[in-house]
N, C-alpha and C positions, 0 to 999 in steps of 0.2 A: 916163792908164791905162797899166798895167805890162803888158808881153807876157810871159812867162813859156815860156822856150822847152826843149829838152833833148831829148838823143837819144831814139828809139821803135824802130825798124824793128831788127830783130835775129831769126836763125835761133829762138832758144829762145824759146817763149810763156812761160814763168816769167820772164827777164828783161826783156820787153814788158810783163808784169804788173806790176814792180817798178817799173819806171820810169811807169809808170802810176801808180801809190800813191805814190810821192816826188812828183808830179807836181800831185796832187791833194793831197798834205799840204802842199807850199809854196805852194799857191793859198789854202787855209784857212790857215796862218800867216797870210800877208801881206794877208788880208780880216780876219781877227782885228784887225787892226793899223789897219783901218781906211784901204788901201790897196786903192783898184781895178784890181783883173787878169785878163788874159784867158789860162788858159791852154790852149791847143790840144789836149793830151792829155787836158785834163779835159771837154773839149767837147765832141770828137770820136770817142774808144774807143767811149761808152756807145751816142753816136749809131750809127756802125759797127753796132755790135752788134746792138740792138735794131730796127735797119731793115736788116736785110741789107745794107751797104754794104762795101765792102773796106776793113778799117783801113788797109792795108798798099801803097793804090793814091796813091803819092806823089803824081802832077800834081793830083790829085782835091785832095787835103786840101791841097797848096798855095795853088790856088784857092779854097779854103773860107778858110782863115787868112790869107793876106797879108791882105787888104781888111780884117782887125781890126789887123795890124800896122802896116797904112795909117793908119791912126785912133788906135794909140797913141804917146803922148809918150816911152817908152823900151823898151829892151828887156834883159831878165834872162835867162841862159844859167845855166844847170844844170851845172858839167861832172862830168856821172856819165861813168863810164866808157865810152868811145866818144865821145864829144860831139866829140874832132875830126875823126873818121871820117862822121858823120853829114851824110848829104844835104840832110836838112831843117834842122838848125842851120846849115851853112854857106848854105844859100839865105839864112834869115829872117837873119844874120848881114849877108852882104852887101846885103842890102835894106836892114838899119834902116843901115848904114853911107852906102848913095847917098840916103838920105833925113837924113842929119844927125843921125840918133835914137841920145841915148847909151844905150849898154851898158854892161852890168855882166856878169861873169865869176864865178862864184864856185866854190869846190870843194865837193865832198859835204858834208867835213865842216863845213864852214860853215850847213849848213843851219837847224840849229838854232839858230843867234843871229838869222835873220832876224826884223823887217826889218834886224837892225843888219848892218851890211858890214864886214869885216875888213879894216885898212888894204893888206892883202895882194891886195884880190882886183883885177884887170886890169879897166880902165875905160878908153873912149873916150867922150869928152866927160865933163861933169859931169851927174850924176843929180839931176835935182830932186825925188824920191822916195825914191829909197834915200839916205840925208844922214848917220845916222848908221853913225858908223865905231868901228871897237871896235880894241884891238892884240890878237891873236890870241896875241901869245906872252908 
C-alpha cells in the first residue's frame, strides 16, 4: 500500500481546498493504475467535515494516519508548495524514514505522468510500486 502524503494546514481555506483536490486526483490516478493508496487528505477533510471534527486539529489526524502509515510498504510526498514547511509532512516523513519505508518526492508538475516517476524526483530507498521512470527533459 502507497501513503500518499502532502502539505494541508494553511491560513487561506481556498488553498486547503486545493491541496485537497490535488490530493484526491493523485489518489484516483494511482487507483486507476491499479495501485493501492491511502491518502490522508482524502480520508480525513470529508470525515472532518461531515462529523463536526477539526480538520485543522494536528495530533488528532496524526493519530488517525500514522497507524495506516504503520501498514503501508512506502510513502509518496506531494511537494506542492509548502511541503517543506509542513508539520504533518515532516512527522509522516520521519516516520516512514525510522521504519525503513521508501519514499518518493516528486514535484507538482510531475503529477500528471504518475504512476510513472521522473528520473528527477528524490527517493530514499528503492520503491517497489513506483518502478517506472520516465526522463523528464
Amino acid at each position: 500500500m502507497l501513503y500518499l502524503c502532502c502539505p494541508y494546514t494553511h491560513p487561506d481555506p481556498v488553498v486547503r481546498e486545493y491541496r485537497f483536490q490535488i490530493a484526491c486526483r493523485v489518489a484516483s490516478k494511482l487507483m486507476q493504475a491499479g495501485i493501492v493508496v491511502f491518502s490522508p487528505l482524502s480520508h480525513s477533510v470529508p470525515i472532518a467535515q461531515h462529523g463536526g471534527l477539526d480538520e485543522l486539529d494536528h495530533a488528532f489526524w496524526m493519530s488517525m494516519c500514522l497507524p495506516f502509515l504503520q501498514h503501508s510498504d512506502e510513502l509518496l510526498i506531494l511537494g506542492l508548495d509548502g511541503w517543506e514547511r509542513s508539520e504533518g509532512v515532516r512527522e509522516e516523513l520521519f516516520f516512514a524514514l525510522g521504519k525503513n519505508k521508501p519514499i518518493t518526492l516528486i514535484e507538482e508538475g510531475d503529477i500528471e505522468n504518475l504512476p510513472k516517476i521522473p528520473k528527477t524526483a528524490k527517493r530514499f530507498l528503492q520503491s517497489s510500486i513506483l518502478t517506472e521512470v520516465y526522463d523528464a527533459n
